[in-house]
ZADO-1210 file (C-alpha; in nm, 4 decimals, padded with zeros to 6 digits):
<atoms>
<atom x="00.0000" y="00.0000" z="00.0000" code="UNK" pos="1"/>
<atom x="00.1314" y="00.3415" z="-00.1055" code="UNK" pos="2"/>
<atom x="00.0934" y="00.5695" z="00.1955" code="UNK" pos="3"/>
<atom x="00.0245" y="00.9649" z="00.0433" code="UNK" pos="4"/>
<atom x="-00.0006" y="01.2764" z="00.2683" code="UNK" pos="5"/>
<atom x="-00.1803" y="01.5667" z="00.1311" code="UNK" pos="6"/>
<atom x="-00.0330" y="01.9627" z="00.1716" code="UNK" pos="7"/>
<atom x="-00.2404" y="02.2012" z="00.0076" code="UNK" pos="8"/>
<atom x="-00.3730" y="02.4780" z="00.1540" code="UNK" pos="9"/>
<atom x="-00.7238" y="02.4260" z="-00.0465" code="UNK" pos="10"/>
<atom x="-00.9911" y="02.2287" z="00.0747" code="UNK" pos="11"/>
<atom x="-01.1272" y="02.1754" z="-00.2285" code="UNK" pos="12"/>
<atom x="-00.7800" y="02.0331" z="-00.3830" code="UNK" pos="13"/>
<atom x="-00.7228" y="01.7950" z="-00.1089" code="UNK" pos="14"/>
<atom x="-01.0846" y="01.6593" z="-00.1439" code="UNK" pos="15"/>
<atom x="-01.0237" y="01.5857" z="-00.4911" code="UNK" pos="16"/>
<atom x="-00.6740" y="01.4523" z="-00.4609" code="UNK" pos="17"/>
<atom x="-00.7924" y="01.2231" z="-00.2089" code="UNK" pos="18"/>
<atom x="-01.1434" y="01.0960" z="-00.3413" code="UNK" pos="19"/>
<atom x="-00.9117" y="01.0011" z="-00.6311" code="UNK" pos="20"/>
<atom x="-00.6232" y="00.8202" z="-00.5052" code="UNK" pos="21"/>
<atom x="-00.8543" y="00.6487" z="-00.2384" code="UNK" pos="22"/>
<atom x="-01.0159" y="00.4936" z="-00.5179" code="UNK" pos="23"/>
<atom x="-00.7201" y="00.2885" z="-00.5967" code="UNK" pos="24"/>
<atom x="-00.6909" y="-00.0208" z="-00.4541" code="UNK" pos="25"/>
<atom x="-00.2754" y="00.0226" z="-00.3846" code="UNK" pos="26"/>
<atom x="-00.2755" y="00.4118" z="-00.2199" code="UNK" pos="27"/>
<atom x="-00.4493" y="00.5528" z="00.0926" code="UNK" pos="28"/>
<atom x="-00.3960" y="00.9171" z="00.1654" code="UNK" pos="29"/>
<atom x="-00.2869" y="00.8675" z="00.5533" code="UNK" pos="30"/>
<atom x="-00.3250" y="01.2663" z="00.6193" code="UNK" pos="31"/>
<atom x="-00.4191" y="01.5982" z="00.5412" code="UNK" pos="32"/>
<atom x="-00.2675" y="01.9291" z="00.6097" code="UNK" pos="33"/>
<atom x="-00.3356" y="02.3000" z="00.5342" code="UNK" pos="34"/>
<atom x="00.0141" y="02.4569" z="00.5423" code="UNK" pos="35"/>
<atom x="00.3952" y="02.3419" z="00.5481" code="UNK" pos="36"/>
<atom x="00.4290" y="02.3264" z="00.9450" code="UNK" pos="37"/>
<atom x="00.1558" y="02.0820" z="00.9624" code="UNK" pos="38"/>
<atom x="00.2482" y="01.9176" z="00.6844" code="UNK" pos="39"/>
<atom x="00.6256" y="01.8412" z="00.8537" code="UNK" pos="40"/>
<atom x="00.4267" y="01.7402" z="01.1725" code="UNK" pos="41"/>
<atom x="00.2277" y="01.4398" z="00.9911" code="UNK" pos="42"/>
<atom x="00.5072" y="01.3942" z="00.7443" code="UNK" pos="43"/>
<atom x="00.6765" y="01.2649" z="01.1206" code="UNK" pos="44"/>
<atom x="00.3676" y="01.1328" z="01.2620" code="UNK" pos="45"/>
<atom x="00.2689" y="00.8897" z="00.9632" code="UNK" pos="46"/>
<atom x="00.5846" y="00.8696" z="00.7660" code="UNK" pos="47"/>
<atom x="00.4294" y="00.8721" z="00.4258" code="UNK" pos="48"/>
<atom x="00.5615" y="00.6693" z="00.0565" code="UNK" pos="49"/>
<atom x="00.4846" y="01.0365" z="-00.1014" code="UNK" pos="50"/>
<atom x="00.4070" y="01.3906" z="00.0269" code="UNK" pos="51"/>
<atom x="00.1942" y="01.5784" z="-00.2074" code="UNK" pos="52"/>
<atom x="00.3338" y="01.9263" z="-00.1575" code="UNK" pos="53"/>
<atom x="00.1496" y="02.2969" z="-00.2669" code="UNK" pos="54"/>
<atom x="00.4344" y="02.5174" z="-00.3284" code="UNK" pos="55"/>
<atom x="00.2489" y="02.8370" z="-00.2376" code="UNK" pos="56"/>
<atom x="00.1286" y="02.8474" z="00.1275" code="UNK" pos="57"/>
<atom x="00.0838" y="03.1160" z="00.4006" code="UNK" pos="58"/>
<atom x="00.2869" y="03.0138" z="00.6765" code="UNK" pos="59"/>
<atom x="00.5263" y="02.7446" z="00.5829" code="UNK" pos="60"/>
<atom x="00.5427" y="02.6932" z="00.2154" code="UNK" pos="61"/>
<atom x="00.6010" y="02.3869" z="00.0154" code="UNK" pos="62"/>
<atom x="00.9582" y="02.4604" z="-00.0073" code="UNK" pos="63"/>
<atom x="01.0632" y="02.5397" z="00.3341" code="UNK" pos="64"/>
<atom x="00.8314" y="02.1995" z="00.4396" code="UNK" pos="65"/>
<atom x="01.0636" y="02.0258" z="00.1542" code="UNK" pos="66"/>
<atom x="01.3749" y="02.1497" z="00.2529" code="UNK" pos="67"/>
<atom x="01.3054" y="02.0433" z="00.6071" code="UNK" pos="68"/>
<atom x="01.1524" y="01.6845" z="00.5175" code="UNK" pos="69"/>
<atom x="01.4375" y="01.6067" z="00.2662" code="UNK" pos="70"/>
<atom x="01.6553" y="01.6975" z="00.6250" code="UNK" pos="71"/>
<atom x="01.5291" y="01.4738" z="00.8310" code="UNK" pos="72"/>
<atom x="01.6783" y="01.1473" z="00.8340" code="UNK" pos="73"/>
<atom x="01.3869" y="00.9759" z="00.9840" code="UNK" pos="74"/>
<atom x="01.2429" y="01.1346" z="00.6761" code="UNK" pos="75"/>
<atom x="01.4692" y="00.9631" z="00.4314" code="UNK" pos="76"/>
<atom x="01.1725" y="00.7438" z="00.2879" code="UNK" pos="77"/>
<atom x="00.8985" y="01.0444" z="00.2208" code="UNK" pos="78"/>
<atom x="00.9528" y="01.1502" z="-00.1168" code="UNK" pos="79"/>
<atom x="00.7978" y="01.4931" z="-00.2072" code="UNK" pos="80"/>
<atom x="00.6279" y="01.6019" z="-00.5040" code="UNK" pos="81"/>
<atom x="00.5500" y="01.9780" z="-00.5482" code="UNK" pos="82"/>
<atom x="00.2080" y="02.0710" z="-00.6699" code="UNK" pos="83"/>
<atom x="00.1913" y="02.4135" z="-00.8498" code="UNK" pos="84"/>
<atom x="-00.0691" y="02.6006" z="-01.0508" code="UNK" pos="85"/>
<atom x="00.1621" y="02.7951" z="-01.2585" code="UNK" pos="86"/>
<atom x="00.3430" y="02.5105" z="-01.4399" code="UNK" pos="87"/>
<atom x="00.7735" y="02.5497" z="-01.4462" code="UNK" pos="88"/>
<atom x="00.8224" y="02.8501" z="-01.2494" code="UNK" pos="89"/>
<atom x="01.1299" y="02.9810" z="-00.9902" code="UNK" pos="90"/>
<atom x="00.9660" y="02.8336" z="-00.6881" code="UNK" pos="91"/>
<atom x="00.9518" y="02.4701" z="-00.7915" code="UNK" pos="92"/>
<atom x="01.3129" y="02.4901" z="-00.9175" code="UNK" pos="93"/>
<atom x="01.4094" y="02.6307" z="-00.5315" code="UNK" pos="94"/>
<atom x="01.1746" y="02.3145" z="-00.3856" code="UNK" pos="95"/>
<atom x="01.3815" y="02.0777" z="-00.6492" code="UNK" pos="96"/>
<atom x="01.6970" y="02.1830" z="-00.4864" code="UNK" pos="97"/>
<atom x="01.5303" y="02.1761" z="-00.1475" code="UNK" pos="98"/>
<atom x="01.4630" y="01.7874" z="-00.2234" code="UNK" pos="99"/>
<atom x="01.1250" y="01.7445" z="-00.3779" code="UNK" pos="100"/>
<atom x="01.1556" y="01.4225" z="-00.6369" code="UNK" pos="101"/>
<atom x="00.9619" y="01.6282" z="-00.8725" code="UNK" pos="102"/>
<atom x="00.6594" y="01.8005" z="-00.9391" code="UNK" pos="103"/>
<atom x="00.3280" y="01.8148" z="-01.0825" code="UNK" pos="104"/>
<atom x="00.0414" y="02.0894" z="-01.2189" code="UNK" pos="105"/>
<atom x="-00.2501" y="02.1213" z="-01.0076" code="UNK" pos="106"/>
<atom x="-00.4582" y="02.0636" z="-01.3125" code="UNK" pos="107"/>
<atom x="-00.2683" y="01.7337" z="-01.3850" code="UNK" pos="108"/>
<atom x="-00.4949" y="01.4504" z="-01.5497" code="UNK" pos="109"/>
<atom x="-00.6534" y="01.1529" z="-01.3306" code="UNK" pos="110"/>
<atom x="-00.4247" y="00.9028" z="-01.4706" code="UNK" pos="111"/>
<atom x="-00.1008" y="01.1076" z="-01.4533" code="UNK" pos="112"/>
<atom x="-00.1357" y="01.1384" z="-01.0580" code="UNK" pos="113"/>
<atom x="-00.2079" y="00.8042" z="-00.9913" code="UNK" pos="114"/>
<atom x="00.1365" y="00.7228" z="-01.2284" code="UNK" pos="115"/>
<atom x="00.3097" y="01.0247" z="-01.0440" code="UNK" pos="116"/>
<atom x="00.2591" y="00.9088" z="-00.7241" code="UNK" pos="117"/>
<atom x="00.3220" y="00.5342" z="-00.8329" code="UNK" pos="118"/>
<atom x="00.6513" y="00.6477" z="-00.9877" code="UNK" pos="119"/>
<atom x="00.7892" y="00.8590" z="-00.7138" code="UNK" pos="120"/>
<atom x="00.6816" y="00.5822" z="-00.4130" code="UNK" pos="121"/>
<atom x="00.9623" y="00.3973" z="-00.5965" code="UNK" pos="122"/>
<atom x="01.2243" y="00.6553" z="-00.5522" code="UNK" pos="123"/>
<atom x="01.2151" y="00.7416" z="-00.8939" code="UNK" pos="124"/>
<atom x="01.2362" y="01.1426" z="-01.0404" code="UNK" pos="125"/>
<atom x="00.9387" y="01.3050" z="-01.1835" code="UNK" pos="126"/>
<atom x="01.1148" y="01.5097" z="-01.4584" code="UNK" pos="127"/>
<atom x="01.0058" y="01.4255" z="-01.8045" code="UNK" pos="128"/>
<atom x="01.2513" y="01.5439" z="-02.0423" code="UNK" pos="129"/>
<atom x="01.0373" y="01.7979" z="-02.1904" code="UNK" pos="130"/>
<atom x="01.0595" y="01.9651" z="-01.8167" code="UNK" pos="131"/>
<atom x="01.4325" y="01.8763" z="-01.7790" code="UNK" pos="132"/>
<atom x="01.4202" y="02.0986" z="-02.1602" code="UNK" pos="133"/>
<atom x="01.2317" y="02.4241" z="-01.9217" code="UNK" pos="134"/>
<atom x="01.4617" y="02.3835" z="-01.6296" code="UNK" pos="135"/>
<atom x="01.7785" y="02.4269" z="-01.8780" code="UNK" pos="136"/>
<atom x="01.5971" y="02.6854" z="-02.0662" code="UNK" pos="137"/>
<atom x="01.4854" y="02.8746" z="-01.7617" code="UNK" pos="138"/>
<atom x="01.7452" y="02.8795" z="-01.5120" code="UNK" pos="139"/>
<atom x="02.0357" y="02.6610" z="-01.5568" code="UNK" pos="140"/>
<atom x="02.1651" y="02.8522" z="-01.8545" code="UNK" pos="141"/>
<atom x="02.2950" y="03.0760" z="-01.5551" code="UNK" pos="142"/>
<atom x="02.6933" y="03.0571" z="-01.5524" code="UNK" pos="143"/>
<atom x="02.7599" y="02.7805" z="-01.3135" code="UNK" pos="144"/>
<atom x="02.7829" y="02.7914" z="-00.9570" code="UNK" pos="145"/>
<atom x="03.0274" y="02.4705" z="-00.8173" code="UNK" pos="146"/>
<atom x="02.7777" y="02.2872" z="-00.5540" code="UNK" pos="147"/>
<atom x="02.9463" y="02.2873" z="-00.1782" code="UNK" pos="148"/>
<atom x="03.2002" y="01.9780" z="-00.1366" code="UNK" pos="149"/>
<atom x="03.1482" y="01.8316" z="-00.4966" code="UNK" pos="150"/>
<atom x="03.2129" y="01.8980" z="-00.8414" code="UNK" pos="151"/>
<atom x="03.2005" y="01.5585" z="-00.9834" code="UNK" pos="152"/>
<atom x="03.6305" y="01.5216" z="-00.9680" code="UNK" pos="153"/>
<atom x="03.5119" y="01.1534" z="-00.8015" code="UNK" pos="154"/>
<atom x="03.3045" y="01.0405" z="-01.0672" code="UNK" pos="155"/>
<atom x="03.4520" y="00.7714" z="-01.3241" code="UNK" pos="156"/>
<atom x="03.4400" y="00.8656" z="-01.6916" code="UNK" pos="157"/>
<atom x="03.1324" y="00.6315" z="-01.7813" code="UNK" pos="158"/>
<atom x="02.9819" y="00.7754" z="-01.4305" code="UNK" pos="159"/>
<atom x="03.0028" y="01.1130" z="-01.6003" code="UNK" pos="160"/>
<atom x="02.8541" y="01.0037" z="-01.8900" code="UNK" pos="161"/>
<atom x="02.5502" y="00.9021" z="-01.7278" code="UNK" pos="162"/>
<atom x="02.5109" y="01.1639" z="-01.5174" code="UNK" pos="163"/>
<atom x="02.4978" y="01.4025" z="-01.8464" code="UNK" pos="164"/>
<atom x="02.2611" y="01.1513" z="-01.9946" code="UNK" pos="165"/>
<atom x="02.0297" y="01.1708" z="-01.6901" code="UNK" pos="166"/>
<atom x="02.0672" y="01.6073" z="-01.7086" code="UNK" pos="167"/>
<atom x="01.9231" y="01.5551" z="-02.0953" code="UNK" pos="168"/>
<atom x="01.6112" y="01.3573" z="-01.9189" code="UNK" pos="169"/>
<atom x="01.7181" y="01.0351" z="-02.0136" code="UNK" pos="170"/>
<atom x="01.5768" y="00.7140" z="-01.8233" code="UNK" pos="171"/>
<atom x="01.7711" y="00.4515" z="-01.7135" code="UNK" pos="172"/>
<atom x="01.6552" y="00.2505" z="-02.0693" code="UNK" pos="173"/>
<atom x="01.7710" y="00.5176" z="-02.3014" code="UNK" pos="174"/>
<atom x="02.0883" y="00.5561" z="-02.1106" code="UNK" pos="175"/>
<atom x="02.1554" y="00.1454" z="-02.1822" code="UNK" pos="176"/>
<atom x="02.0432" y="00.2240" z="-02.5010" code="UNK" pos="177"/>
<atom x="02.3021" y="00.4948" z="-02.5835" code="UNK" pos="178"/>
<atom x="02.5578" y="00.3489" z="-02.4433" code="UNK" pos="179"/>
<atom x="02.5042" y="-00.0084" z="-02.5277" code="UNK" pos="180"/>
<atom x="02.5004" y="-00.1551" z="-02.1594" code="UNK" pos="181"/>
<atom x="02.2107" y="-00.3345" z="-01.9768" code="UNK" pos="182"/>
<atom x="01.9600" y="-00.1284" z="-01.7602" code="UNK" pos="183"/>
<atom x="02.0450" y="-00.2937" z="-01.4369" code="UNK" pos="184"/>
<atom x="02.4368" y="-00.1542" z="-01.5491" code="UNK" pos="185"/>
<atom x="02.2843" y="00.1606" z="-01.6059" code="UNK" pos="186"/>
<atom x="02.0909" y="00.2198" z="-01.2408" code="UNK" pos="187"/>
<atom x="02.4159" y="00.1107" z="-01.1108" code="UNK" pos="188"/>
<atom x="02.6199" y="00.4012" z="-01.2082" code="UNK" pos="189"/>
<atom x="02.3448" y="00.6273" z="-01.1390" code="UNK" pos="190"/>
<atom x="02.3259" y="00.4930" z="-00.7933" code="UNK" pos="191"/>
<atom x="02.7075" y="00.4835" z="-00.7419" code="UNK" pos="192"/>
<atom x="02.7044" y="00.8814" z="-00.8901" code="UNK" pos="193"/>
<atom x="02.4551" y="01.0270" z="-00.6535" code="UNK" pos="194"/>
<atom x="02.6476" y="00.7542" z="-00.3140" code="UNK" pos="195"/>
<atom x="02.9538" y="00.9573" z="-00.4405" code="UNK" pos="196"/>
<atom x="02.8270" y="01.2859" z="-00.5042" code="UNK" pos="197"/>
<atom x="02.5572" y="01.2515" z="-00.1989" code="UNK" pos="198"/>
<atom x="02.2457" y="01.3593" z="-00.3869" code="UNK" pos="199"/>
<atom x="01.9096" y="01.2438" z="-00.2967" code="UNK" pos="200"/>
<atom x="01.7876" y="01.1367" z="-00.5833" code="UNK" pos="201"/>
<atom x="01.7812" y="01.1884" z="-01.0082" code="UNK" pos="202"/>
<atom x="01.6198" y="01.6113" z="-00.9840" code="UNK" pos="203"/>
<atom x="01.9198" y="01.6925" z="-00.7697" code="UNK" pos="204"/>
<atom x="02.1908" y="01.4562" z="-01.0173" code="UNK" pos="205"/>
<atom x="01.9902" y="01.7086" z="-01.3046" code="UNK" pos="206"/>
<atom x="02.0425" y="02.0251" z="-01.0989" code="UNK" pos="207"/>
<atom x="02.4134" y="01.9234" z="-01.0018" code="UNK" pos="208"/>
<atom x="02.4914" y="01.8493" z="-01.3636" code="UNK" pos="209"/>
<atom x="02.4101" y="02.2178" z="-01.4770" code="UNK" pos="210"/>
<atom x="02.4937" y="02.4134" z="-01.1840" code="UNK" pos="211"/>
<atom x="02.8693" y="02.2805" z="-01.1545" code="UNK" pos="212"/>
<atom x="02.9198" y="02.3303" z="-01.5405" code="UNK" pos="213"/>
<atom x="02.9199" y="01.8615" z="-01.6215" code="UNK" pos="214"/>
<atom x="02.7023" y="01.9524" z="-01.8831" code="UNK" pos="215"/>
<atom x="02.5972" y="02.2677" z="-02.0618" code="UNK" pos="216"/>
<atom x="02.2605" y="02.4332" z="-02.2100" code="UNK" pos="217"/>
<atom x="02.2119" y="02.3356" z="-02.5601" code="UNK" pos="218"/>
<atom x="02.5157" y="02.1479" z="-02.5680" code="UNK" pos="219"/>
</atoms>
């Protein structure tokens, strides 16, 4: 059973959330919150698969209650997804470098929550390539800013490759596809990248890739 906690300061967008992944026979929604502080406190009290985050809040917002659930180690298995009604936009870039495994329109179809919160209960990213496409064209085109303590010097060469696969949206099949190796070979340097790099997850490999200059816009 997929455990989901709901953030969203509107009523009316938790109801719906949760009359529709109730539904499904695999996901319960396990709480409800109206702001980021609450949200932390259940995010502790139930220790949800997936938080379903708003990004704009009064109080706490989404990415402050990111930042602080991505913190937490006894947090390490809640994986957050922002919700936002504005599409790509500066605040869900700050909540992907906060944590958040990805994020999602508020006006998202049925079926594409349900496989949202499916995908992200397994650890993986929520970042189609067409949004890895806006975060480059939005804000990583900025010179490059090193991260603190890592700028990919421990990475093997076919580590680096992959990791500039995964920053062009690439999924652990296309990645064995390019480069000719099996998909379990291909998870396996992406796991052994972020161990060495200490990233959370595939959104902060993407962010890491840009910001410390692995990979370029357009290049």
């Amino acid at each position: 059973m997929i455990r989901v906690l709901l953030v969203d300061d509107q009523a009316l967008i938790r109801g719906g959330f949760r009359a529709l992944l109730d539904a499904e026979d695999d996901i319960a929604v396990v709480g409800e919150a109206a702001d980021g502080r609450e949200g932390v406190a259940l995010a502790r009290a139930h220790l949800p698969d997936v938080a379903l985050v708003d990004v704009q809040m009064p109080g706490m917002d989404g990415i402050e209650a990111t930042r602080r659930i991505a913190a937490d180690p006894g947090l390490a298995g809640v994986h957050v997804v922002i919700l936002t009604n504005y599409g790509f936009d500066e605040y869900v870039f700050d909540a992907l470098r906060a944590g958040a495994t990805g994020f999602l329109v508020k006006d998202v179809e049925p079926a594409d929550l349900l496989h949202a919160v499916r995908v992200a209960a397994r650890g993986d990213a929520l970042l189609a390539p067409s949004i890895t496409r806006r975060l480059i064209a939005s804000y990583v085109a900025r010179p490059p800013r090193p991260a603190p303590g890592a700028d990919g010097a421990e990475l093997t060469g076919r580590e680096r490759e992959v990791v500039a696969l995964v920053a062009r949206g690439l999924s652990n099949d296309e990645i064995a596809d390019r480069l000719v190796i099996s998909p379990l070979t291909a998870k396996t340097h992406v796991s052994r990248a972020l161990a060495k790099l200490g990233l959370r997850d595939r959104v902060q490999l993407v962010v890491f890739a840009y910001e410390t200059g692995l990979v370029a816009p357009g290049g």
